[in-house]
N, CA, C and O of each residue as an XYZ file, in Angstrom:
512
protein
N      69.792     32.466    148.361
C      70.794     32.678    147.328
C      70.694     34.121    146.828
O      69.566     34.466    146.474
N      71.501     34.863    146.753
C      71.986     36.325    146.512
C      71.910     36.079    144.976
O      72.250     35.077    144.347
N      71.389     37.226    144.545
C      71.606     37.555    143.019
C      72.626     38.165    142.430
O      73.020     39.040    143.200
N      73.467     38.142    141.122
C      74.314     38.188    140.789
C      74.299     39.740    140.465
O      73.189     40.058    140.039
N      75.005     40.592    140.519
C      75.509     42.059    140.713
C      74.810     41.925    138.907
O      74.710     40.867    138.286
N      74.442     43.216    138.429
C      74.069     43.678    137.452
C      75.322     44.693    136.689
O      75.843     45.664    137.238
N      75.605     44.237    135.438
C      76.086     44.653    135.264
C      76.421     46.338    134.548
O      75.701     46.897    133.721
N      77.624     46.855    135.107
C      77.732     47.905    135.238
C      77.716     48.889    133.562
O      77.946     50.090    133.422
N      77.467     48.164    132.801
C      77.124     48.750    131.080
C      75.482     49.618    131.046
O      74.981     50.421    130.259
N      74.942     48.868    132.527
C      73.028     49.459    132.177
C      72.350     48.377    131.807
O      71.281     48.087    132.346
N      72.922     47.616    130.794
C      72.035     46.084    130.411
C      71.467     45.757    131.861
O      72.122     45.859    132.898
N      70.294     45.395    131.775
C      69.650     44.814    132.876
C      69.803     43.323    133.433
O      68.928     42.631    133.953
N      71.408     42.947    133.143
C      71.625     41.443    133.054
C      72.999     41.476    134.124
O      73.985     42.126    134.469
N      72.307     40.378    134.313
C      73.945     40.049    135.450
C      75.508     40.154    134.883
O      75.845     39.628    133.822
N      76.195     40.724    135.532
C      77.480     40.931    134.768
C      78.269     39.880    134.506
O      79.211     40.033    133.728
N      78.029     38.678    135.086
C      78.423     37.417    134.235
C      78.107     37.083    132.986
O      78.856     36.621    132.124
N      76.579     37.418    132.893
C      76.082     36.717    131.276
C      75.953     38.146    130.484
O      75.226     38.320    129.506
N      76.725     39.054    131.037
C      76.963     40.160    129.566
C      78.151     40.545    129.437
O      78.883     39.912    128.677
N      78.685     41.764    130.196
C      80.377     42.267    129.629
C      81.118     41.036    130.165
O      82.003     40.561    129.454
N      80.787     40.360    131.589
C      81.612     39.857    131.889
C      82.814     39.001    131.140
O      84.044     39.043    131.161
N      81.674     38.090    130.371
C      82.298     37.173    129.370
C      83.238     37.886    128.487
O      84.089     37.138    128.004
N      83.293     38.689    128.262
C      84.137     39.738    127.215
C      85.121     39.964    127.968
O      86.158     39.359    127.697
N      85.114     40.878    129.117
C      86.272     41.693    129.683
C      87.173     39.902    130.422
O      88.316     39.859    130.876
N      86.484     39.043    130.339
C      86.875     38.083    130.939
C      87.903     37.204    130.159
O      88.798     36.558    130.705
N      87.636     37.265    128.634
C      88.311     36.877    127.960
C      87.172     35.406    127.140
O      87.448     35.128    125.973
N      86.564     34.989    127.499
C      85.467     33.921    127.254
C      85.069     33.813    125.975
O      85.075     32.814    125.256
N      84.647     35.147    125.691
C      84.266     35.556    124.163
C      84.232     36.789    123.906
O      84.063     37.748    124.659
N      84.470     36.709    122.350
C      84.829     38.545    121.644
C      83.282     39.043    122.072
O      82.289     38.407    122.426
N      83.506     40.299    121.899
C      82.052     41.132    121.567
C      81.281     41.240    120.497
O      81.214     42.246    119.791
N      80.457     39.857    120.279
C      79.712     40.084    118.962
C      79.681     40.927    118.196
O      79.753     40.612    117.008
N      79.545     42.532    118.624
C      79.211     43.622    118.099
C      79.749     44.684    118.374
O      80.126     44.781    119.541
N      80.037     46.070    117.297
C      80.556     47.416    118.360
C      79.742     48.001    119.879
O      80.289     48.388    120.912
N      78.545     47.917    119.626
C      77.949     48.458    121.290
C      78.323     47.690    122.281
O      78.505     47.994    123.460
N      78.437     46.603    121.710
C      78.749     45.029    123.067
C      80.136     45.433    123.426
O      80.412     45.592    124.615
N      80.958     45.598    122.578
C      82.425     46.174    122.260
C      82.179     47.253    123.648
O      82.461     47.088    124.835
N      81.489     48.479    122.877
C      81.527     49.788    123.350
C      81.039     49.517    125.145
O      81.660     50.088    126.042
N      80.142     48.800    125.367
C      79.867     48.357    126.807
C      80.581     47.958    127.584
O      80.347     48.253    128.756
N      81.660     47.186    127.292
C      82.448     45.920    127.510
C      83.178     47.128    128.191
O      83.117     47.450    129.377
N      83.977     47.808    127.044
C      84.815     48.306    127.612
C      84.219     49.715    128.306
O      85.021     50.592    127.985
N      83.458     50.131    128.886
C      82.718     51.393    129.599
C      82.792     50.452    130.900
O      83.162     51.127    131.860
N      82.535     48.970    131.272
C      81.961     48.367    132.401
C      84.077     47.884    132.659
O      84.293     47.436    133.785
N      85.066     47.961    131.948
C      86.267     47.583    132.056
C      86.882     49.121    132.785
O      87.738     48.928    133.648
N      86.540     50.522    132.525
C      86.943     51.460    133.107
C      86.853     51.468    134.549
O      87.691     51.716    135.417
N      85.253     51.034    134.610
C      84.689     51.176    135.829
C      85.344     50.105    136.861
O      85.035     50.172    138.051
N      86.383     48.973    136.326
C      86.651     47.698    137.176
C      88.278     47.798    137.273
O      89.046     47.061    137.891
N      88.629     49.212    136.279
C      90.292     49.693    136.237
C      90.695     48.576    135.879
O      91.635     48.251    136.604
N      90.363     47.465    134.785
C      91.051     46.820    133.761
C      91.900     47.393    132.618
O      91.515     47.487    131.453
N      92.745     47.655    132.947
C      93.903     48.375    131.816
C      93.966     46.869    130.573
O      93.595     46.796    129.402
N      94.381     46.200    131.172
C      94.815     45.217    130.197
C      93.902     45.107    128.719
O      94.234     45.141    127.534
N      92.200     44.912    129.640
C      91.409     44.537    128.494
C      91.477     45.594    127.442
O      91.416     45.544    126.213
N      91.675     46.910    128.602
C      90.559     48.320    127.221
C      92.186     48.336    126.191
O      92.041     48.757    125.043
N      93.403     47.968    126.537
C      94.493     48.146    125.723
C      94.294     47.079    124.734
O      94.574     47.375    123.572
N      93.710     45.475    125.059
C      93.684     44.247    123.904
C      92.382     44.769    122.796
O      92.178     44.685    121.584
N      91.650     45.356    124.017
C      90.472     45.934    122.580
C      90.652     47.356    121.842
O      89.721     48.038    121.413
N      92.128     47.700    121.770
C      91.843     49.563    121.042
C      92.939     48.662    120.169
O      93.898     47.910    120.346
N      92.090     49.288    119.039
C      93.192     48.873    117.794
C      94.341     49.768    117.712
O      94.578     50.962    117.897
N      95.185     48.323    117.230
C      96.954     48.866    117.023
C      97.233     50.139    116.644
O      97.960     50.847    117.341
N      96.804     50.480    115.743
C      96.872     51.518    114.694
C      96.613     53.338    116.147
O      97.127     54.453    116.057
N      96.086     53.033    116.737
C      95.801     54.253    117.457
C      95.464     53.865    119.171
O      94.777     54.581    119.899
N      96.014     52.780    119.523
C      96.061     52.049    121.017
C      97.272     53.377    121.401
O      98.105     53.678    120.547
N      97.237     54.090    122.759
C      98.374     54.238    123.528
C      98.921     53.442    123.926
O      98.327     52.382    123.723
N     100.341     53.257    124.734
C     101.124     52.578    125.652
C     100.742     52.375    127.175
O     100.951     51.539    128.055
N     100.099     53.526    127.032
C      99.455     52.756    128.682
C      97.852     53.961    128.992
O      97.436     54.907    128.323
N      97.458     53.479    129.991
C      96.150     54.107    130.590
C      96.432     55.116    131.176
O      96.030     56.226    130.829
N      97.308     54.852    132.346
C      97.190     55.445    133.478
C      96.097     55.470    134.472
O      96.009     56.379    135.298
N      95.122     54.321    134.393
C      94.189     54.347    135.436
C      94.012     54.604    137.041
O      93.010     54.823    137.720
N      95.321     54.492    137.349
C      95.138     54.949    138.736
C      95.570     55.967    139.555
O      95.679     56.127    140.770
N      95.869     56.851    138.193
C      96.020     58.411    138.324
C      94.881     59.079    139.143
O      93.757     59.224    138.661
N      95.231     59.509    140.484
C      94.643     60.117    141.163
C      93.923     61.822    140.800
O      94.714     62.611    140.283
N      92.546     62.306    141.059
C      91.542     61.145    142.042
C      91.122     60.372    140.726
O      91.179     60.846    139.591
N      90.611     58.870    141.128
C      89.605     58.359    140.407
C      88.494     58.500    140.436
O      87.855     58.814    141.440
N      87.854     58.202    138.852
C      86.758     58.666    138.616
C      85.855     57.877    139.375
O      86.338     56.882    139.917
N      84.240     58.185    139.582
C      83.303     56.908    140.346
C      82.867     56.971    138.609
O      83.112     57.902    137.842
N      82.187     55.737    138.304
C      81.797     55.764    137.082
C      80.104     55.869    137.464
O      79.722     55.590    138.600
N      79.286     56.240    136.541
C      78.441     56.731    137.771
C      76.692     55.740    136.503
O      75.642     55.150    136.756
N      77.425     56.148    135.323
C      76.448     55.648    134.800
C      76.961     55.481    133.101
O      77.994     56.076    132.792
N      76.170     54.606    131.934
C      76.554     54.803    130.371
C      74.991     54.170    129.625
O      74.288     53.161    129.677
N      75.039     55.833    128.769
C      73.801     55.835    128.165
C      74.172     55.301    126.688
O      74.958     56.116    126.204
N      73.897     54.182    125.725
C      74.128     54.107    124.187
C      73.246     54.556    123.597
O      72.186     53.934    123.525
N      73.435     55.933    122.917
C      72.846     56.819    122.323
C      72.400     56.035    120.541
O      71.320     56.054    119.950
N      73.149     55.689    120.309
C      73.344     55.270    118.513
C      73.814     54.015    117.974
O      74.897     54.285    117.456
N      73.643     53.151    117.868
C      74.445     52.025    117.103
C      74.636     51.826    115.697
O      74.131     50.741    115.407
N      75.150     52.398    114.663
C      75.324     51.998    113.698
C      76.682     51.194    112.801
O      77.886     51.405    112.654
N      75.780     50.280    112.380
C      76.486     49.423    111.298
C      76.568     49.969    110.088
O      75.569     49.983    109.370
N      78.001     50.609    109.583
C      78.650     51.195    108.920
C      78.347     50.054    106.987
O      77.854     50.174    105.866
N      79.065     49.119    107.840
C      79.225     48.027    106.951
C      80.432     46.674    107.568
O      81.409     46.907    108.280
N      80.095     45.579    107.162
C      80.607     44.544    107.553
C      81.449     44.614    108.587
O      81.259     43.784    109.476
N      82.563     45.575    108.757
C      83.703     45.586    109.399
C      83.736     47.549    109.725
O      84.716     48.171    109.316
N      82.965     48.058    110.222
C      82.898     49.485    110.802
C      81.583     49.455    111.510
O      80.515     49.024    111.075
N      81.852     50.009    112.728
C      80.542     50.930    112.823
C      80.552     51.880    113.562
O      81.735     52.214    113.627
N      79.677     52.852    114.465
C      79.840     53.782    115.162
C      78.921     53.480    115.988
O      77.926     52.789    115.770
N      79.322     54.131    117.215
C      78.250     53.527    118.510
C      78.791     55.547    119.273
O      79.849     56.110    119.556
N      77.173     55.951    119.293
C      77.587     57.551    120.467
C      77.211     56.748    121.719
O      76.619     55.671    121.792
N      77.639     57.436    122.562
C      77.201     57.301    124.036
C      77.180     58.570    124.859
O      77.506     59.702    124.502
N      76.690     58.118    126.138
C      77.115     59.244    126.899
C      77.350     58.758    128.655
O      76.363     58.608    129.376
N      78.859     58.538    129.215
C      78.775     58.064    130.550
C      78.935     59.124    131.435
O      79.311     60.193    130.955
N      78.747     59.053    132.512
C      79.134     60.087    133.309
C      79.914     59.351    134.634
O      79.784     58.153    134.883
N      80.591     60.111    135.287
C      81.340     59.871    136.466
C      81.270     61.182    137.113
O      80.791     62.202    136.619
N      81.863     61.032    138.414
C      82.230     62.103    139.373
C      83.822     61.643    139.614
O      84.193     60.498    139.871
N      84.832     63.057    139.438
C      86.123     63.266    139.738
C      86.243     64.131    141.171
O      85.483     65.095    141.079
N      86.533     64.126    141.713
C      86.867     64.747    142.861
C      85.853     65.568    143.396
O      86.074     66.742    143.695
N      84.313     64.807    143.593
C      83.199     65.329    143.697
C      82.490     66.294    143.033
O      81.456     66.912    143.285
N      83.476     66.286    141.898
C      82.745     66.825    140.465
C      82.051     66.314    139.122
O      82.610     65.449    138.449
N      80.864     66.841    138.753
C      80.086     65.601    138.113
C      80.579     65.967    136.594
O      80.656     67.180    136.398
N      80.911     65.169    135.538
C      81.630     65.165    134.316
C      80.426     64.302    133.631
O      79.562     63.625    134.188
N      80.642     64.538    132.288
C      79.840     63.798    131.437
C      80.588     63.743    130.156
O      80.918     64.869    129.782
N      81.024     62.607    129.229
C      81.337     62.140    128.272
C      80.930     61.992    127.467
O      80.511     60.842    127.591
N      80.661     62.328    126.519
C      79.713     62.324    125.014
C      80.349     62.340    123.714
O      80.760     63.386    123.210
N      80.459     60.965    123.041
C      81.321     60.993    122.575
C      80.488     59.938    120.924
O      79.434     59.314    121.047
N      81.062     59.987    119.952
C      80.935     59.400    118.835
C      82.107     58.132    119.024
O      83.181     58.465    119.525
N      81.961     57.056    118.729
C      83.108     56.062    118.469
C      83.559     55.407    117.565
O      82.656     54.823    116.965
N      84.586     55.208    117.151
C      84.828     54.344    115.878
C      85.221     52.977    116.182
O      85.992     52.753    117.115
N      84.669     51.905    115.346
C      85.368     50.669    115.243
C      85.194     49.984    114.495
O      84.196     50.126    113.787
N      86.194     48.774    114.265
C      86.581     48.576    113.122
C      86.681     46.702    113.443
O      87.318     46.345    114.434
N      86.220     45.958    112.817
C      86.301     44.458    112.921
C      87.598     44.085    112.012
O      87.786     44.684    110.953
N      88.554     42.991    112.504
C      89.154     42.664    111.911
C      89.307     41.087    112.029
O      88.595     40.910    113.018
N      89.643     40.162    111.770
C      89.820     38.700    111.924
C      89.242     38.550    112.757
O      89.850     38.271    113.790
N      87.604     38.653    112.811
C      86.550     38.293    113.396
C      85.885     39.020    114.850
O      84.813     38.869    115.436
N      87.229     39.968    115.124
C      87.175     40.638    116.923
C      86.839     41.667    116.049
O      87.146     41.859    114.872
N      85.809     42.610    117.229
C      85.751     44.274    116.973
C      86.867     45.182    118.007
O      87.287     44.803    119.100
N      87.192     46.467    117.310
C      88.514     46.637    117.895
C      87.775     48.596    117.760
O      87.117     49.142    116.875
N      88.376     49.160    119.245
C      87.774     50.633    119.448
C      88.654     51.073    118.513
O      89.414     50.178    118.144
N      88.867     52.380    117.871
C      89.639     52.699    116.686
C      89.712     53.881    117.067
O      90.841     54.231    117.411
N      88.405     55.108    117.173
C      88.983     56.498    117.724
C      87.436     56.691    117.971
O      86.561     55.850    117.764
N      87.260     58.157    118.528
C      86.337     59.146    118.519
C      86.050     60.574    118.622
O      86.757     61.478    119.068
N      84.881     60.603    118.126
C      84.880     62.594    118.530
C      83.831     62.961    119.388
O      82.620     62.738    119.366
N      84.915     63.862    120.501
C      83.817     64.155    121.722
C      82.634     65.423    120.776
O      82.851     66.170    119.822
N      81.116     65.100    121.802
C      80.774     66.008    121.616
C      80.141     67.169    122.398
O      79.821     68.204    121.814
């Protein structure tokens, strides 16, 4: 019996029993990093749908464009910070990297989010 692919957030857990359940629809993301994972391991699988149900209304675009050529390889995502703001905010930094057209990029970014009727929802960020 083959072991189940690990999932692509870094958690050392099979991608069934971590983002999966999320990007899958199964259950919300307990938390903003779970949030912030969920959707880092949804880039990497070119799920438009999910990363649009999880960016709040207020500052969601109309579309991705994910398969705007070249695509990225997603290559790796470090969670730098988790903080709980208060009840319904918090901020999560990270840092993922990919390669674009055999060029290596790195993302570093602060995030905002914001809980509302029980879901956590991405809200904005500042690169750094």
């Amino acid at each position: 019996m083959s072991a189940s692919p690990t999932c692509p957030c870094g958690r050392l857990r099979a991608y069934a029993d971590c983002c999966g359940r999320h990007v899958g629809g199964e259950t919300p993301a307990p938390d903003a990093e779970s949030l912030m994972r969920s959707r880092y391991t949804a880039y990497t699988l070119g799920d438009e749908p999910y990363l649009l149900a999880t960016w709040h209304p207020s500052t969601r675009p109309g579309a991705l464009q994910l398969d705007a050529e070249p695509q990225p390889k997603w290559l790796g995502l470090q969670v730098k910070t988790h903080r709980q703001i208060d009840e319904s905010h918090a901020e999560v930094e990270f840092v993922a990297r990919c390669k674009i057209g055999g060029r290596a990029h790195r993302l570093h970014e602060t995030s905002r989010f914001v809980r509302e009727d029980g879901r956590w929802y991405y809200l904005d960020g500042d690169l750094r």
